[in-house]
N, C-alpha and C positions, 0 to 999 in steps of 0.2 A: 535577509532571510535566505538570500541563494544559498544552496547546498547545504543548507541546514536543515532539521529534522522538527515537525513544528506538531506539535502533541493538540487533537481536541477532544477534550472532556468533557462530562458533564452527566445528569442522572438522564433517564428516558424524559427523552421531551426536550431536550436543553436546546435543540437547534443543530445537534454535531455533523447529521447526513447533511439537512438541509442548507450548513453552509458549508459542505464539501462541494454541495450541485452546485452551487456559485461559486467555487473556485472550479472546477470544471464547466462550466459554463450551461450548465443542463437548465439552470433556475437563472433566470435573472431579478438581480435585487429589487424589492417596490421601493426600497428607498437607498441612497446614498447610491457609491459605484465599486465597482473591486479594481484596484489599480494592479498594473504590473510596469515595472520601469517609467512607472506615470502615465502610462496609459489604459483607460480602460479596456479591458478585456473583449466588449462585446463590438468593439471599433475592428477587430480583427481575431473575430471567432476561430474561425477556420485553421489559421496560424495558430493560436495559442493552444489546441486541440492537440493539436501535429504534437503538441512537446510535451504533453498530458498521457500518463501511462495508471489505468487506474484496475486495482484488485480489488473486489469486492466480497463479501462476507463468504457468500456460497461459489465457490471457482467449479464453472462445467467445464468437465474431461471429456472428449471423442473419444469413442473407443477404434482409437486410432495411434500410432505411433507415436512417442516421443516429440521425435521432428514434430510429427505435424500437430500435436499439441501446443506446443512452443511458438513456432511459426502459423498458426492461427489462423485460418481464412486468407491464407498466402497459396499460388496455385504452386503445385508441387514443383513445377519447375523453375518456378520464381525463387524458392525456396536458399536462401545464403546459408549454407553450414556456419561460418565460422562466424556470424551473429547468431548462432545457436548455441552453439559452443560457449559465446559471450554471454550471452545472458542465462547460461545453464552455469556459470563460473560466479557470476557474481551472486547468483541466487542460492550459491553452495549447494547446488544440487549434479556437476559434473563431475565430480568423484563417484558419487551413487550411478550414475548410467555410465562412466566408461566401465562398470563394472557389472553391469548388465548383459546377458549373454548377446544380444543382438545388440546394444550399445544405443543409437538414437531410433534404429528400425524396431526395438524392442516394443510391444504395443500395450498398454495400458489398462484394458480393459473399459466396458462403457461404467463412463462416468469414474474411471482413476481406481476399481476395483482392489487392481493389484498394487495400489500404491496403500502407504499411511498418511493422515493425515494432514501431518506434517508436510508430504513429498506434495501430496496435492496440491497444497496450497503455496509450496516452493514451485510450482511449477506454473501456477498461476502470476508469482512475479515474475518466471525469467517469460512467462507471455510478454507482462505489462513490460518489460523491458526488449524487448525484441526489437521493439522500431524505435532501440537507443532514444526514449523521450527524458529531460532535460527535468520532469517533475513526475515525481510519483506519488498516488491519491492512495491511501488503505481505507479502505472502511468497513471498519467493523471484520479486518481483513482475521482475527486472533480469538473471535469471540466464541466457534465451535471448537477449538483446541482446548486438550485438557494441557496443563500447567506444563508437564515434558514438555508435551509438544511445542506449546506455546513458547518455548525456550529457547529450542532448536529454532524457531522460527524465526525470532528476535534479534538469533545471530547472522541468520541471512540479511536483515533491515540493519544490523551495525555497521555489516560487509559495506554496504553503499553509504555510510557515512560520509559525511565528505565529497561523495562524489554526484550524488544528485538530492535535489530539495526534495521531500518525503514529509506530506501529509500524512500524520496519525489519528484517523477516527477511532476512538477506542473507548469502551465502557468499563474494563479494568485499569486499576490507575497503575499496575506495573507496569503494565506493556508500554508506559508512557515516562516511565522513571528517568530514561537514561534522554529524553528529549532534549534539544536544546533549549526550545522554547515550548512552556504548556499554554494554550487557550482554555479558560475554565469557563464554559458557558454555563446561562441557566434561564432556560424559557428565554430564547431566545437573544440575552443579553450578553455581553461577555461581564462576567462577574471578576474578574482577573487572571492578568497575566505573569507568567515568569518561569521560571526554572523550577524542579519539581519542589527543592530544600526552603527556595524563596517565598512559593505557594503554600511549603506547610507552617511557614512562619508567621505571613501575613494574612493567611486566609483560613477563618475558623472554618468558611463551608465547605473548602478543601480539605479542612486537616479531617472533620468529620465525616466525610468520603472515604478517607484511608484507612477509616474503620470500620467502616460495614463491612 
């Protein structure tokens, strides 16, 4: 699954947060273990965190600059421009601020005012990306965007294709289309897995999902 894009589905209630917090380690399993390179996760919490970069549904803005939006709880003078830069590039949101009259000093207003909400939430992953982490968690990262937006946003999650492994918690099953792999949960079970064409093939309770 390294660098691949791993879709979880399901109706309310399937399980889809609750087994994000076990792939981020917030929840530990009551039963079985989450392995990574064959080792459990909670053998080496701390390490496996470090490479854990995660957006979640509602992203708070500072009504504070760019930079310091980006760079997040970083002391200013700790602050690396050009992993700003990097993760304002991958999140396809550094076109829109080098064209900002103040560029990264430009300030945002409280809680992302002057952004859309699209920007908001592109700006909540070049966050999750800033400390260059190795996996990226969404949850429920597309669920207040309306369908534009939600579009533009998708293109920013394609950008990093390839290039890091990207959990998708998602309750739309577009957002989840171009996944490599879907988990279709339900009440906590995994009811099946596969690619979105293979799920609509073999799974009626999938395919009747993609009708509602």
């Amino acid at each position: 699954l390294k660098r691949s894009c791993v879709g979880l589905v399901g109706s309310s209630g399937a399980g889809k947060t609750t087994l994000s917090d076990v792939i981020v380690g917030l929840l530990h399993p009551s039963q079985g273990e989450f392995l990574v390179d064959g080792k459990n996760i909670q053998s080496g919490l701390v390490s496996w965190q470090r490479q854990i970069g995660h957006v979640p549904q509602s992203i708070y803005l500072a009504d504070d600059t760019v930079r310091g939006n980006v760079a997040f709880g970083i002391y200013q003078d700790s602050v690396e421009e050009k992993k700003v830069w990097g993760a304002l590039e991958l999140a396809q949101l550094d076109e829109f601020v080098r064209d900002l009259p103040n560029g990264l000093d430009t300030r945002v207003g409280e809680n992302g005012i002057r952004l859309s909400g699209g920007q908001r939430q592109r700006v909540g992953i070049a966050r999750a990306l800033y400390h260059e982490p190795q996996v990226l968690v969404l949850d429920e990262a597309t669920a207040a965007l309306d369908n534009e937006t939600e579009r533009a946003f998708m293109e920013a999650i394609e950008n990093l294709s390839g290039k890091k492994t990207i959990f998708l918690v998602a309750h739309r099953l577009t957002t989840v289309k171009r996944c490599d792999i879907i988990l279709f949960l339900d009440h906590g079970r995994l009811l099946a897995s596969g690619t979105y064409e293979s799920l609509l093939e073999k799974s009626p309770e999938f395919r009747e999902m993609t009708q509602l």
